[in-house]
ROTIVO-506761 format. One record per residue: residue in one letter; y negated, z negated, x of N, C-alpha, C in turn. Coordinates in steps of 0.1 Angstrom, whole numbers, plus 5000, padded with zeros to 4 digits. Example, Ala and Ser with C-alpha at 12.3 -4.5 7.8 and 13.67 -1.06 7.14 Angstrom:
BEGIN
a505749225132504549225123503349225132 s502249295128501149295137500049215129 
END
This chain:
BEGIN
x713541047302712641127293713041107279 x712241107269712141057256712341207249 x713341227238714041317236713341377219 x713341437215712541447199713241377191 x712541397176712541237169713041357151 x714041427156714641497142715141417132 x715441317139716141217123715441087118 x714341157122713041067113713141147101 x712841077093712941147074711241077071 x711241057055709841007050709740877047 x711140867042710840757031711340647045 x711740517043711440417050712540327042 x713840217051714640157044713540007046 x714139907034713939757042714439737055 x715539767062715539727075714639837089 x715039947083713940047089712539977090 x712139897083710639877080710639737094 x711739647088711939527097711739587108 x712939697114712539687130711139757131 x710739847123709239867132708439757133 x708439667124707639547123708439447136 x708939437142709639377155708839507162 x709039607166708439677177706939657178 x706239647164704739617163704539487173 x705239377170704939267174705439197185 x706339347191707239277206706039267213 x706139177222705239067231705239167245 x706639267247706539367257705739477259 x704939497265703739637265704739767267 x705839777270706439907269706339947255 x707039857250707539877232706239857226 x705639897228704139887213703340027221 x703540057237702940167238703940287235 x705140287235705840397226705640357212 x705240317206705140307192704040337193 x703140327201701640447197701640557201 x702840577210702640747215703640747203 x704440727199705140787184703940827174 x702740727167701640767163700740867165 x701140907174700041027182701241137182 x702541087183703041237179703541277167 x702441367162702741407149704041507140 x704441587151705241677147707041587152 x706741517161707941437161708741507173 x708241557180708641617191709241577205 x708541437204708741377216707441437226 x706641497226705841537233704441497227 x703241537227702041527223701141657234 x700341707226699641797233697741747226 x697041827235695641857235695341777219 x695741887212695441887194695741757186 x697041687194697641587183696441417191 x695941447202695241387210693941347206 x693341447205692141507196692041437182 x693341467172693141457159693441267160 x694241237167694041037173693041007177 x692141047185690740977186689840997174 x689841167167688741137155689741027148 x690940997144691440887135690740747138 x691140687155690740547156689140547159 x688440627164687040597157686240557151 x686140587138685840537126686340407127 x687340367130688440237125687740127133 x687140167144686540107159685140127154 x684740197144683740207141682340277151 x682740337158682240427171681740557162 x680740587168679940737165680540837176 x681340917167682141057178681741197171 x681341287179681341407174682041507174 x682541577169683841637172683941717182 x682641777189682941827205683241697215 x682841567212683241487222685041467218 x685441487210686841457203687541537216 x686941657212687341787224687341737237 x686041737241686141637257686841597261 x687241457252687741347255689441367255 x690141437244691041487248691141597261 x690741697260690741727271690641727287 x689841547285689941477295691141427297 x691741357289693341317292694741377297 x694341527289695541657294694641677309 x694041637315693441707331694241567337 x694341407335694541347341696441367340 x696841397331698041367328699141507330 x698341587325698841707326698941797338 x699341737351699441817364699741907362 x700841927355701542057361701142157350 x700042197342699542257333700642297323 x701642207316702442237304701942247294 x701342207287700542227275700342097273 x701641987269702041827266701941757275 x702341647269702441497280703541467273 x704441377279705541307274705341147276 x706241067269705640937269705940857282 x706340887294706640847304705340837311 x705040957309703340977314702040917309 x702340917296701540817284701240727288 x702640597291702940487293702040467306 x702240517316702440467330700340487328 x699540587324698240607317697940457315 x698240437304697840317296697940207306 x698640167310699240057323698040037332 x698240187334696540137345695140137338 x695240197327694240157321693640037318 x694639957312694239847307693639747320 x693239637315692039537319693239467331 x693239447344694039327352694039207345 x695339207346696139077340696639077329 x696539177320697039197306698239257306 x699239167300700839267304700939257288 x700139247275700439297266699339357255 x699539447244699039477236698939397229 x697839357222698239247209697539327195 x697839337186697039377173696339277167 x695839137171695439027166694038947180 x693038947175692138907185693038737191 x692238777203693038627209691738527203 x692638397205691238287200690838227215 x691538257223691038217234691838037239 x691538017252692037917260691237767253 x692237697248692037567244690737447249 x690637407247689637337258689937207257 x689637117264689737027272688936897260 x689936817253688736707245687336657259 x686136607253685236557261684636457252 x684236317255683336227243682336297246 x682136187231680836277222679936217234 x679936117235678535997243678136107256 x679036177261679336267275678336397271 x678336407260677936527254676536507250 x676336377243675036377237674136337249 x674836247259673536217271673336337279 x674136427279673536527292673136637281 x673436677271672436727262671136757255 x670936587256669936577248669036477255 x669236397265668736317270667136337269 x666336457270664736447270664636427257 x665436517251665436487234665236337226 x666236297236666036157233664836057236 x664336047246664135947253662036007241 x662436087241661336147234661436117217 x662236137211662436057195662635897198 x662835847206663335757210661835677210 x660935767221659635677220658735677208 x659135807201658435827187658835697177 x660235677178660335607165659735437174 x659935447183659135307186657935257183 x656835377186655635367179655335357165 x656135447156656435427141656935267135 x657635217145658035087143657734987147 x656434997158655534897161653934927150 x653735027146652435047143653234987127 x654535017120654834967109654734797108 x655134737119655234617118654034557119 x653534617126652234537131651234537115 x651034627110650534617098651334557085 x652434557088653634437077652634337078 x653034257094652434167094651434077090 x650534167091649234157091648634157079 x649134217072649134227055650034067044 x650834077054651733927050650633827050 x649333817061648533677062646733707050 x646733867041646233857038645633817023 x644933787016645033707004645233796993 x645333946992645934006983647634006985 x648233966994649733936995650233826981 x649233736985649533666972649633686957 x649233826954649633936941650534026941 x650434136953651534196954652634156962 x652734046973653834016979654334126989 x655234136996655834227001655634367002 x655734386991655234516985653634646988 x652934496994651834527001651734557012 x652934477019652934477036653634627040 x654834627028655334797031655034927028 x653934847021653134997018652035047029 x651334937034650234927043651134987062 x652134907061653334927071653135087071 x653935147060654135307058653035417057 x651935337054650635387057650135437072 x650635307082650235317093650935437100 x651835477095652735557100652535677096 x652135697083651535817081650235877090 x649135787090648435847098649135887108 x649735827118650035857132650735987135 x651736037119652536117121651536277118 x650436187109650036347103649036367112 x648536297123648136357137648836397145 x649836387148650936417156651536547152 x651836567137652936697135651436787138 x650236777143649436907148649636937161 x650336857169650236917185651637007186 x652736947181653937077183653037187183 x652537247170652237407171650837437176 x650537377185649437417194650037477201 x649937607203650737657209650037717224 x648737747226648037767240647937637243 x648137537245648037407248649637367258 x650737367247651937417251652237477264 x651837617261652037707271651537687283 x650337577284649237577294649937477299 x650237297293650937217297652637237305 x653137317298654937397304654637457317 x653237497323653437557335653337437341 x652937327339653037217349654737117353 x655337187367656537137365657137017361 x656436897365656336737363656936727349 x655936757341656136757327657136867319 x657036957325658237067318659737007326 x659936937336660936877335661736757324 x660436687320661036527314660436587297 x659636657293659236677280659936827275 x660936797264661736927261660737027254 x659437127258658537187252659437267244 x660537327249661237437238661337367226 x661637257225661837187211661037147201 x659337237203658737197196658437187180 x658937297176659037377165660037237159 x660837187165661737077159661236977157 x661136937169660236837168659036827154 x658336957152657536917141657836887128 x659136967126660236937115660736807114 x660836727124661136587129660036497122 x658936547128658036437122657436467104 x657736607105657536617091658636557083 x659936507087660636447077660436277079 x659536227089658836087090658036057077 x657336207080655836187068656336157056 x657936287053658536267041658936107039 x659536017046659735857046658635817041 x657435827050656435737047655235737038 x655735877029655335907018656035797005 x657335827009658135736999657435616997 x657635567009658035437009656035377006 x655235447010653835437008653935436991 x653635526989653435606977654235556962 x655935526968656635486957656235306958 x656035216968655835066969654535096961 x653535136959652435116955652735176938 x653135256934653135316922654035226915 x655335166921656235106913656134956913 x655434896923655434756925654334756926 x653234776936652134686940650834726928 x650834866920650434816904650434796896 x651234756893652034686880651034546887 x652034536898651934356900650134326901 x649234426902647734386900647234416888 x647734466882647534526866648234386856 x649234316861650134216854649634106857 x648534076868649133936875648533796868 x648533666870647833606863646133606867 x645333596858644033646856643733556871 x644133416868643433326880643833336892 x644933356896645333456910644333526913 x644233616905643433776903642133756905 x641433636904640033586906639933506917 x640833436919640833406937641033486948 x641833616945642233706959641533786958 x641733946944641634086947640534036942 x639933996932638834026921637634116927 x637134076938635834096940636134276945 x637034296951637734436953637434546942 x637534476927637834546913636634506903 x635834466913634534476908634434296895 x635034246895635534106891636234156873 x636834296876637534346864639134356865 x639934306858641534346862642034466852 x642234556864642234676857643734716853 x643734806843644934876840645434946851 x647334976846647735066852647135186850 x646635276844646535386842644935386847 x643935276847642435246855642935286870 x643935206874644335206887644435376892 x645635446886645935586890644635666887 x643335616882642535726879641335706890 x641735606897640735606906640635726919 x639635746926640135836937640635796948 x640735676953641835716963643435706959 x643935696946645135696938645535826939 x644235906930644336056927644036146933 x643736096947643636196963644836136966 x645536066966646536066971648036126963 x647936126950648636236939648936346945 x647436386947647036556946647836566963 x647536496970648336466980649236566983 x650236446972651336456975652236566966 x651436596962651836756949651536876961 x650736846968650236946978651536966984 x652336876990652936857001654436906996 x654936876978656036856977656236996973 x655237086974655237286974655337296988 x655037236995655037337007656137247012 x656437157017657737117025658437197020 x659537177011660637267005661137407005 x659337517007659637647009659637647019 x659437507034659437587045660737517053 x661237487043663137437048663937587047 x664937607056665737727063665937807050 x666737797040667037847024665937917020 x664537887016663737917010663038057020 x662637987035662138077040662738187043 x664138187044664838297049665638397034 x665338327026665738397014667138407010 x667638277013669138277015669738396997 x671038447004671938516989672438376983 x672438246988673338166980672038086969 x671138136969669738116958669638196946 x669338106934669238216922668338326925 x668338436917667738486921665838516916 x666038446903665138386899663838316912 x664938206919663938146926663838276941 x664838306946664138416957663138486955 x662938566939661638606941661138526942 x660638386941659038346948659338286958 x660238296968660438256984660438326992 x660738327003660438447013659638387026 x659138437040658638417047657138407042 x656338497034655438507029654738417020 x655838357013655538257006655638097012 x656238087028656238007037655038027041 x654638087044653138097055652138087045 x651938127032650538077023650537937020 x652237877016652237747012651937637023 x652237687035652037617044650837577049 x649637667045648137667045647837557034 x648437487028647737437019647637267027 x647937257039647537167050646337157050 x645237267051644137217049643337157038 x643737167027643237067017643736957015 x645336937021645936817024644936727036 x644736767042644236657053642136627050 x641636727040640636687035640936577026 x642136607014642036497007642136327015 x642936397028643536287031642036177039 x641136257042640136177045639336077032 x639336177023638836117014639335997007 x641035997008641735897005641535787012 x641235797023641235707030639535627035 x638735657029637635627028636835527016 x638335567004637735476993639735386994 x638935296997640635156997640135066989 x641435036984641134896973640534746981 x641634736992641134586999640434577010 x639234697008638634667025637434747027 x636634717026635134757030634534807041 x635534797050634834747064635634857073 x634634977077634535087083635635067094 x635934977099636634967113638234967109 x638634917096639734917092640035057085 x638935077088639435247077639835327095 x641035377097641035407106641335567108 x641735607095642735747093641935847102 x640735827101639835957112640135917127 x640135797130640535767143642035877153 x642635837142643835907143643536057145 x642936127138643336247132642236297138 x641536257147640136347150640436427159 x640936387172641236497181642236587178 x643336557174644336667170643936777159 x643336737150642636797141641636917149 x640736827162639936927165640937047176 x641636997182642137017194643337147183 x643337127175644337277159643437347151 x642037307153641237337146640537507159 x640337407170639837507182640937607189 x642137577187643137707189643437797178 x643337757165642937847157641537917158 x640637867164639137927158639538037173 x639837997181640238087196641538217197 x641938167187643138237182642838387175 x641538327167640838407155640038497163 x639338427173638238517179639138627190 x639938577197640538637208641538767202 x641938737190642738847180642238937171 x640138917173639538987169639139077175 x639539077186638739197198640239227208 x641439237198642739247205643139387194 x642639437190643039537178643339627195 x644739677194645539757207645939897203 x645539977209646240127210647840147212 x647640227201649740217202650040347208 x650440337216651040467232652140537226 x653140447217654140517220654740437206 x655640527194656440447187657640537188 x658840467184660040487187660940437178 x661740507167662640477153664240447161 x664640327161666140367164667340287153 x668340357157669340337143669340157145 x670040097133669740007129668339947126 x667340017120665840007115665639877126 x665039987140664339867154663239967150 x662139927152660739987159660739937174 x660340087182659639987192658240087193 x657339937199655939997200655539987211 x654940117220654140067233653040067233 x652239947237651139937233650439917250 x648639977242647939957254647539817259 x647739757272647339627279646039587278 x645639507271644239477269644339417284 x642439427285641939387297642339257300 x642439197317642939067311644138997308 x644939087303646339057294646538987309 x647738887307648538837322649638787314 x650938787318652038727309652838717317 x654038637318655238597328656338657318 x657338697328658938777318658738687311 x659638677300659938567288659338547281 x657938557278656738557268656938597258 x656138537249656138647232654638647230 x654438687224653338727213653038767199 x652038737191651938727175651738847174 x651938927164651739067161651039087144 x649839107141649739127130649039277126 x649439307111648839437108648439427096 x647239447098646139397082646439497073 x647139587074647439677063648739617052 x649939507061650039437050649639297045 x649139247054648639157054647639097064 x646339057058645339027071645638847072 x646438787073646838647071648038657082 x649238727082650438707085650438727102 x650838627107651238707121652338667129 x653338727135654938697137654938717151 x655938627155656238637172657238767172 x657038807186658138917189658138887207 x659138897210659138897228658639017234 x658338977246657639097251658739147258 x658939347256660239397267659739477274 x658339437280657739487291657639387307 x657539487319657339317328656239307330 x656139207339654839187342653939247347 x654539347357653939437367653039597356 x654039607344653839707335652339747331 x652039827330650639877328650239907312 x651439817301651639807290652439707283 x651739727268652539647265654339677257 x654839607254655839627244656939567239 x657139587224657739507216659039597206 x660139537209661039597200661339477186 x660939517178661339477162662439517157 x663039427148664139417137663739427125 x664539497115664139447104664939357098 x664539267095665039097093664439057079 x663139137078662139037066661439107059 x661139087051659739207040658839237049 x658139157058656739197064657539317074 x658739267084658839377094659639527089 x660339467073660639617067659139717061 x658439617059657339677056656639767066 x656239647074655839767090656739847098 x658139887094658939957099658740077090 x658740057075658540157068657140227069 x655640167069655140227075654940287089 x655540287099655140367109656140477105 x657540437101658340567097657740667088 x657040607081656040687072655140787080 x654840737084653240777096654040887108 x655240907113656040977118656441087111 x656941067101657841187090656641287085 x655341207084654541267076653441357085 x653841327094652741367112652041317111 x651141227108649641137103649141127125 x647841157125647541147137647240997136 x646840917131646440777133647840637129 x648140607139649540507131648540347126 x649040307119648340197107648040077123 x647239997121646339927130647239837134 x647139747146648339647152646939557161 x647239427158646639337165647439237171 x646839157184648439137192647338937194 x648238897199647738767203648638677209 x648138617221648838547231648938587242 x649638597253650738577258650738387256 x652238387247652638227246653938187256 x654438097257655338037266656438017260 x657838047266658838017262660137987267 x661137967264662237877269662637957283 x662638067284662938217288662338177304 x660838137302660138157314660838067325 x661637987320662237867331663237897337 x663938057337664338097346664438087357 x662338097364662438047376662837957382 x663537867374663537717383664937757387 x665337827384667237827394667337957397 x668037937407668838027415670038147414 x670638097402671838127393671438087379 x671238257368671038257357671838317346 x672038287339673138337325672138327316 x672138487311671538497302672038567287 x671838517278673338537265672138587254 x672338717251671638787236673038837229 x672438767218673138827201671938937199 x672839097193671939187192670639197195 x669539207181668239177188668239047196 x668538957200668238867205668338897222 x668339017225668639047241667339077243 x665539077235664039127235664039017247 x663938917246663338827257663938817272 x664938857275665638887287665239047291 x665039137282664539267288663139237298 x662539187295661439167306661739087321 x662538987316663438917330663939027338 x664939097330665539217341664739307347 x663739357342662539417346661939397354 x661339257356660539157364661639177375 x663139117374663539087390663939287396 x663939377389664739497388662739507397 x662139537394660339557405660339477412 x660439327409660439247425661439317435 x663139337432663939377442663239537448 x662639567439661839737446660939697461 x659839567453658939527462659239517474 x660439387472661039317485661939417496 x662339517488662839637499661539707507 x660639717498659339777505659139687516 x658839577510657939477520659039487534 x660839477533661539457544661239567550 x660939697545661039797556659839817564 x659039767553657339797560657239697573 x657439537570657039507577658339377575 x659239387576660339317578660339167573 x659539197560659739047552659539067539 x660439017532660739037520659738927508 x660038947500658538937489658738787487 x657238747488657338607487657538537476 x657838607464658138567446658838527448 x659638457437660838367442661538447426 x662638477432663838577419664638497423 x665638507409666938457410667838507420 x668738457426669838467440670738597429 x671138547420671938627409671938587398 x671738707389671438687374672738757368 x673038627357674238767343673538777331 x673738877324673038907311674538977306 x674638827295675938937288675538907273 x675439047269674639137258675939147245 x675839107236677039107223676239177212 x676739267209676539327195677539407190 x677139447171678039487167678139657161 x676839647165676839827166676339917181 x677540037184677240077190676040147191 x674840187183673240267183672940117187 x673039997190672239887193671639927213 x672939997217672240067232671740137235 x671440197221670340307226668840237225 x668540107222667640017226667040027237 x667639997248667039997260667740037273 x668240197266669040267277668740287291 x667040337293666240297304666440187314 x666140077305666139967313667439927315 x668739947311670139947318670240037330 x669940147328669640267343669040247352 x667640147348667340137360667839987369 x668439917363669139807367670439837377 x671239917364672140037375671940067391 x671040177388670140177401669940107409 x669339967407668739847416669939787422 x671139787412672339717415673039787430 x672739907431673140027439672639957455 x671839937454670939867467671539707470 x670439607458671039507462671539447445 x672639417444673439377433673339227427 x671739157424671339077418671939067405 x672339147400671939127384673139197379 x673639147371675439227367675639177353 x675739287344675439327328676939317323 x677039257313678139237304677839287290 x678139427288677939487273679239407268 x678639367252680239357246680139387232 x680839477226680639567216681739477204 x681739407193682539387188682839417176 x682339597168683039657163684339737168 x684639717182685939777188686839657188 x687839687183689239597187689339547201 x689339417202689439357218690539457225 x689739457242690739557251691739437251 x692839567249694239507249694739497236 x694039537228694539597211695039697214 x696039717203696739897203695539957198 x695039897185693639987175692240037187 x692639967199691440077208692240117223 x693540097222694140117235693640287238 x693740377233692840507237691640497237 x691240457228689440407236688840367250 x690040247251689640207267690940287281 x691440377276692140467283690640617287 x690240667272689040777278688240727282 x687540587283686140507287686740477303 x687740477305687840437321688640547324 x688540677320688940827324687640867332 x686540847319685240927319684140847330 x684440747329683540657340684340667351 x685440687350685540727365685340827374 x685340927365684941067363682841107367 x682541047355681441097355680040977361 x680840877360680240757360679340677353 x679940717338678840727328679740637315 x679440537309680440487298680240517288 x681440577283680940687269680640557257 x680340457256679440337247678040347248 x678240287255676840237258675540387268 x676740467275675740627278675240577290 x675640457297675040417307675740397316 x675540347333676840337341677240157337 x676540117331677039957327678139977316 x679539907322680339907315680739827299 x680839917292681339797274682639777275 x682939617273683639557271684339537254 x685239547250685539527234685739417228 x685739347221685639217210684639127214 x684739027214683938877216684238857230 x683438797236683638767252684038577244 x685338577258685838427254685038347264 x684238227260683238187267683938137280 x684838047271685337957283685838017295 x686538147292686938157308686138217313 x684838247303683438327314682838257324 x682638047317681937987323682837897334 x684237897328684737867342685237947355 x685338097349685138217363683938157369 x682438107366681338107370681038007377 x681937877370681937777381682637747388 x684037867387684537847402683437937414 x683538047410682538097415681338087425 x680537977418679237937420679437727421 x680237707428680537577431679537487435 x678537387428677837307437676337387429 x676337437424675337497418674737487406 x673237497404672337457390672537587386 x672937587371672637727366672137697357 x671137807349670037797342671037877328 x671037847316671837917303670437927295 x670138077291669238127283669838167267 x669338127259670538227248669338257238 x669738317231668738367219669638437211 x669738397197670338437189670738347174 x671938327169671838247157672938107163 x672538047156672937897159674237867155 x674937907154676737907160677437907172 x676638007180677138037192675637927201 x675137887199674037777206675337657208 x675737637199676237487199677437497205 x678337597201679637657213679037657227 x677637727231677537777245676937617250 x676637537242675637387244676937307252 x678337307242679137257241679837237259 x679837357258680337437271680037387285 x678337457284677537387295677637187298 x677637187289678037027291679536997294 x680037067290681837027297681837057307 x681337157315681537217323681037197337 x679737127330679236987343679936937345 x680436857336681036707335682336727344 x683136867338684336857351683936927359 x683136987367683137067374681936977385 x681937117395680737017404679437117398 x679637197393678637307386677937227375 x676637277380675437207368675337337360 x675337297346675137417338673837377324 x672537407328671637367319671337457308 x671337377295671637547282669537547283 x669437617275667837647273668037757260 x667637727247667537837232666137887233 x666237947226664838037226664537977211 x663237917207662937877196661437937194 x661038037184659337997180659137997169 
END
């Protein structure tokens, strides 16, 4: 028994300091949990009661960053003196403390640490190992792209080399006509990524949703938009810097053998040249192009802090979406440019409409469908809901019709701040739901805007909340769930919207399929995952009061048949096995054992503290699940994409476990 602590004084020697700094950092779990029951006893007694208990949890709270109220302070101490305090003395002594903590902590931890672990080293893998099971559709898919850019380039080099204006401009001709070719092809092409009902319609077809990466579309258009950027140059700068000069310069009698009859039998100036129209459609062009590319690169649109601030005010999402409209007078000029050409008369060589007609119509008619179907989608809002960290959620009524698969998103616009703008959001309703609904973040001017007004429209009692128009159900990475058996599904904060409908969906199918076994002894003919994980990271604890419901009723479902097994991980708490939350995870596995309720999260799904370490999550998983396809869902920001990408691919490669990643992109 641990005796009182009378010849503690205030002040502190240098060696006095040394050994507490050795007890802080002894590697033994005895010695760091009597150094926290010393912290916790205040009066130096050698004992600790109710009060000094109490006044330690309101301390490490705050530090943990946990919302406590001081009757829970009460509780929760009070829960400790019922486990520890048998024999109703008032105190605990540290013998008791100790042996508490011991079982508290997580199996297999024989120490406290004060320092997050970085976790278990990994294993080098080549790169070649990595990029073929990674990216392989990716590839074989840029792969065919640049082939056609490099056959349609050459083929017009060529062909330009045997023609009689070669013999003024030279080379210069062939690479510009080359880069030509490629422009059209590309600026038909960057229209089908964002066709987005086309997409969604093509992705239910398995054939092709196997070998064509559809999640990658949004990249892909960024891909070919940095093509256009090349074959801009290389068009635009061969002709401006070489090929007029060289017909503006060349010798007159050249000039009367080859182009002349082209220039009306006049050899014109530089400055004749640029004032012609398909020169000055092609300018206007490219002035069009060099506003809008740039604001819709990551910096601009997202309004990076590392931007003057000068230029932030005129960037933003907002100013991404108007500049981006200026495509349509780009691709008018671009017919027009291509109608008046210096060497060629002859309708069958003018091809740029060839190119551009169906894609054009085929972006033209999902817009015009888009327009009409979002005109008669103006939706009844059922239900709005304010939660800390500025979320809206809205429940909205199911238009007639509506049909959507878990994983779906949908556009959301509200003409009150704008009748132009409209933003994806996931749906966190299932399919079976007799509603709709969407939980928002505020991330951006438009969604602080529509957060501030409905909070407005709430505070002020207004019977009518400001108008919401919805559009879609579109397709997304999410929905490919179905194709396996075994699913991991990984949200960063908001990024857990598009798995709430998954859970939902298999949490009513497993309702069904018990119905159907009792009724008539066969279970539902849908096809649900064998077993699903969803492990949920965020950094504030009001992030669970999000979708407390739908953790409860998963709870629940788990009670019956145990599909689906939740990983909260909170990482404003010190990783379990810190001293800085060792009472934290001592009252959280008092009270859940107790009540069966985790004082975090308020639900029977347990919170875990710091960062989950991947690697030993996905190698528990493939020992686990040996011989198995697992499907990896993630949504969130692109640090932990390329860690979890990283993973999945090592983890094939040694294992007999297939591990397929899938990001959520729109």
């Amino acid at each position: 028994m641990r005796g009182g602590r009378r010849d503690w004084k205030r002040d502190i020697t240098k060696s006095e300091l040394h050994s507490y700094w050795c007890r802080m950092t002894d590697p033994w779990l005895d010695s760091r949990i009597l150094l926290f029951f010393d912290l916790c006893d205040r009066n130096m007694d050698g004992r600790i009661d109710e009060r000094e208990i109490k006044q330690v949890i309101s301390l490490i709270s705050p530090i943990n960053k946990l919302a406590l109220k001081n009757k829970e302070a009460e509780e929760y101490a009070a829960l400790i003196m019922e486990a520890l305090d048998l024999q109703h003395r008032g105190y605990i002594q540290a013998s008791e403390f100790e042996a508490l903590c011991k079982a508290s902590l997580p199996k297999g931890s024989s120490t406290i640490s004060y320092q997050k672990n970085h976790g278990q080293q990994q294993e080098p893998i080549s790169k070649a190992e990595i990029l073929f099971r990674s990216y392989w559709r990716r590839t074989w898919i840029i792969g065919l792209w640049l082939t056609i850019c490099f056959a349609l380039f050459t083929w017009k080099f060529i062909q330009y080399s045997h023609r009689a204006a070669f013999q003024v401009m030279g080379y210069c001709l062939s690479t510009a006509k080359g880069a030509a070719e490629t422009l059209k092809f590309n600026m038909a092409l960057i229209l089908l990524p964002v066709c987005r009902n086309t997409i969604t319609w093509l992705r239910n077809n398995p054939g092709l949703n196997s070998v064509i990466p559809f999640n990658d579309n949004i990249n892909f258009h960024k891909v070919i938009a940095g093509g256009i950027v090349i074959g801009i140059i290389l068009h635009g700068g061969t002709h401006l810097a070489c090929d007029f000069p060289r017909i503006s310069g060349s010798d007159r009698s050249v000039f009367r053998q080859t182009i002349a009859a082209n220039f009306g039998y006049q050899q014109p100036s530089y400055f004749q040249i640029l004032s012609t129209t398909e020169v000055a459609s092609g300018i206007a062009m490219v002035v069009l192009m060099m506003i809008a590319f740039p604001l819709a690169t990551k910096w601009p649109r997202r309004q990076s802090p590392s931007l003057p601030k000068s230029v932030r005010k005129v960037t933003g999402y907002n100013t991404f979406w108007y500049s981006h409209h200026l495509f349509v007078p780009v691709y008018a000029l671009l017919i027009v440019h291509s109608m008046f050409l210096f060497l060629t008369d002859n309708l069958v060589e003018k091809t740029t409409w060839m190119y551009i007609a169906i894609p054009v119509l085929l972006y033209a008619g999902e817009r015009i469908t888009r327009a009409i179907r979002s005109g008669f989608s103006e939706v009844e809002i059922l239900k709005v809901s304010l939660y800390p960290g500025k979320v809206l959620s809205l429940k909205l009524q199911k238009p007639k019709g509506f049909r959507h698969k878990s994983g779906m998103y949908i556009f959301i616009q509200c003409p009150q701040i704008s009748p132009f703008e409209w933003h994806p959001f996931s749906l966190t309703c299932g399919p079976e739901d007799d509603y709709l609904s969407v939980h928002i973040k505020t991330l951006g001017d438009w969604s602080c805007q529509l957060y501030s007004l409905f909070e407005e429209a709430i505070l002020t009692g207004l019977k009518q909340y400001p108008k919401i128009y919805i559009d879609g159900p579109y397709g997304a990475s999410s929905q490919d769930h179905i194709k396996y058996d075994i699913v991991i599904m990984v949200g960063l904060g908001i990024g857990i919207t598009p798995f709430v409908s998954i859970l939902k969906d298999i949490a009513t199918r497993l309702k069904k399929s018990s119905i159907n076994h009792a009724a008539c002894g066969e279970g539902s003919l849908e096809k649900i995952p064998l077993k699903a994980y969803l492990y949920w990271v965020t950094r504030e604890q009001s992030s669970f009061n999000w979708f407390t419901d739908v953790m409860k009723e998963i709870a629940d479902t788990n009670q019956k048949q145990a599909v689906v097994e939740v990983f909260n991980f909170l990482t404003s708490v010190y990783q379990e096995g810190d001293a800085r939350s060792a009472l934290i995870t001592i009252i959280q596995s008092l009270y859940q054992a107790k009540y069966g309720i985790d004082i975090v999260s308020r639900t029977p799904l347990h919170t875990q503290f710091g960062r989950p370490n991947w690697f030993n999550i996905f190698s528990k998983l493939a020992r686990r699940h040996r011989g198995a396809r697992i499907g990896v869902f993630y949504c969130g920001p692109m640090t932990l994409a390329r860690e979890l990408e990283k993973l999945c691919t090592k983890f094939s490669t040694k294992t007999s476990t297939i591990f397929v990643f899938h990001k959520e992109n729109y």
